[in-house]
C-alpha positions as CSV (number, residue, x, y, z in Angstrom):
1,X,3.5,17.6,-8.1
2,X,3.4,19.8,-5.0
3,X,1.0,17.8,-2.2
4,X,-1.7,19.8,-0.1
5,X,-4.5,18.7,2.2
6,X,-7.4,16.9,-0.3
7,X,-5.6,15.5,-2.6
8,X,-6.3,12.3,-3.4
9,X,-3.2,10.2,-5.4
10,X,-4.4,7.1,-7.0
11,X,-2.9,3.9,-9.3
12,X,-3.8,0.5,-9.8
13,X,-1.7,-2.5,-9.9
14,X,-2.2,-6.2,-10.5
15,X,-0.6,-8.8,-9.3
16,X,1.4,-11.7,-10.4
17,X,2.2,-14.9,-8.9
18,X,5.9,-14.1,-9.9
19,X,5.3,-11.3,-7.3
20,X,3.9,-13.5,-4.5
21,X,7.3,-15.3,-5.2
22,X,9.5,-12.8,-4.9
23,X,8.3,-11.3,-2.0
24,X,8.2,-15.1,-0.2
25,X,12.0,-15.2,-1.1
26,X,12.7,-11.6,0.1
27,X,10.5,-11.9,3.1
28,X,10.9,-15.3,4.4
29,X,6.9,-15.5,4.3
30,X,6.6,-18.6,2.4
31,X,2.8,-19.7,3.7
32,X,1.3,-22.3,2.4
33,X,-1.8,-20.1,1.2
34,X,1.2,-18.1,-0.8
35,X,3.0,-20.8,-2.4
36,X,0.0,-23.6,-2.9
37,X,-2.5,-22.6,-5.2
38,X,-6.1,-22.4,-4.5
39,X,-8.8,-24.7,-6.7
40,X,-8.8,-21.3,-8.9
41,X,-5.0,-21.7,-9.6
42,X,-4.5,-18.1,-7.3
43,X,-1.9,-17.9,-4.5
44,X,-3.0,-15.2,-1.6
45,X,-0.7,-12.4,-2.0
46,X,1.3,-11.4,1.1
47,X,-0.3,-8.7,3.7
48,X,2.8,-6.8,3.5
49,X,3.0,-6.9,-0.2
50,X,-0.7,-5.4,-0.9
51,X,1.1,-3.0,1.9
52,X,3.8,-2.2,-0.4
53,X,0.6,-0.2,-2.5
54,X,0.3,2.6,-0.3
55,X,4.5,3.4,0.4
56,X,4.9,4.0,-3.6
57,X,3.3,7.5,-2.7
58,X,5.5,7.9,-0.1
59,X,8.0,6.8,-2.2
60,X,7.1,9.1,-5.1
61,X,7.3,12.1,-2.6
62,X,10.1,11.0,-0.5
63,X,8.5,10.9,2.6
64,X,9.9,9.2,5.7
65,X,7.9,7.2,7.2
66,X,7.2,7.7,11.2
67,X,4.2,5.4,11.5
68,X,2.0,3.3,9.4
69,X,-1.1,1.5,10.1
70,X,-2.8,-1.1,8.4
71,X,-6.2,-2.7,8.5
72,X,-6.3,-5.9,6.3
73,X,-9.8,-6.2,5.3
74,X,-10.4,-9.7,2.9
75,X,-7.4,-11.5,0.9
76,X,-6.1,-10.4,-2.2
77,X,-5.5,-13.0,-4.6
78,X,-2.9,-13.5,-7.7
79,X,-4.6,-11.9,-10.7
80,X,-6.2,-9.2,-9.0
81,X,-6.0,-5.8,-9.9
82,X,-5.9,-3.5,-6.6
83,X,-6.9,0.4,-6.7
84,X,-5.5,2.0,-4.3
85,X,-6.2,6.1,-2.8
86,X,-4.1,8.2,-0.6
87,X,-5.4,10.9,0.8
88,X,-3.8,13.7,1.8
89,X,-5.2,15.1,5.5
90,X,-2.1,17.3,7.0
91,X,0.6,18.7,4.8
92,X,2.6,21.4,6.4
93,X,5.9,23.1,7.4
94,X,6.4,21.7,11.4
95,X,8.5,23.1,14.3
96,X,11.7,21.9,12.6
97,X,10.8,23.5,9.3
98,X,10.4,20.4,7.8
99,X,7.2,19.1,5.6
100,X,5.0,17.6,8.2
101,X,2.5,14.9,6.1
102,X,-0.2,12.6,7.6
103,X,-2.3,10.5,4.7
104,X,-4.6,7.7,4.8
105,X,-5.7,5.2,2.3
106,X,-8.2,2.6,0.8
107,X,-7.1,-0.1,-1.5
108,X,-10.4,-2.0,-3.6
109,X,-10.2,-5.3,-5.9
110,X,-11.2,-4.6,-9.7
111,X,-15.0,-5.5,-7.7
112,X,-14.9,-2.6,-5.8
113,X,-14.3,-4.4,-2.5
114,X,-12.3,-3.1,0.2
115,X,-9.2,-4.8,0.8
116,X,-7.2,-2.7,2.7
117,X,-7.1,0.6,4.6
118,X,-4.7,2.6,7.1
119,X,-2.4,5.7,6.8
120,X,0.8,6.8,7.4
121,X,2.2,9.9,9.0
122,X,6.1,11.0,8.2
123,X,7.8,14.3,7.3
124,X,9.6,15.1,3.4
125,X,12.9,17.1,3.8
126,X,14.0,19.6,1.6
């Protein structure tokens, strides 16, 4: 898929309290609000995991990241289902010939609630 300005990429993906686990090993971030559970039996997924949404598009387009921003809105819990929507806002050739991209993005819960927002801003070499 070739990227320009307006597109909008999106994907959903729930998570697991095998995930909040993994990433408290990898991470170090071992919270108790991420490895207690809550009355509903839920863990709070890590920030920078519900973070890791957004990098699978610049993943997907091998992008290297110069800066991302992000704007934690309400938790995320275990068993949620997260939409999340990059949009493209700058895709082009910069001084150095290489694909200039800045993109932000909204993540919602499977209740339409915002959970998280930002962007990122990086450039794709040929």
């Amino acid at each position: 898929m070739t990227l320009k300005v307006g597109d909008i990429i999106s994907f959903e993906r729930r998570f697991t309290i095998e995930d909040v686990r993994l990433f408290s090993t990898i991470s170090g971030d071992e919270g108790i609000h991420h490895m207690t559970p809550d009355e509903q039996g839920r863990l709070v997924v890590q920030g920078l995991l519900t973070a890791t949404l957004p990098t699978k598009v610049g993943g997907d387009h091998n992008v290297l990241a110069r800066t991302m921003n992000f704007e934690f809105q309400r938790p995320v819990f275990t068993g949620d289902t997260i939409r999340c929507s990059v949009t493209i806002n700058r895709f082009e050739k910069d001084r150095r010939n290489r694909k200039a991209i800045r993109a932000s993005f909204q993540c919602e819960n499977q209740d339409g609630k915002t959970v998280l927002t930002g962007g990122f801003a990086g450039v794709i070499l040929d």
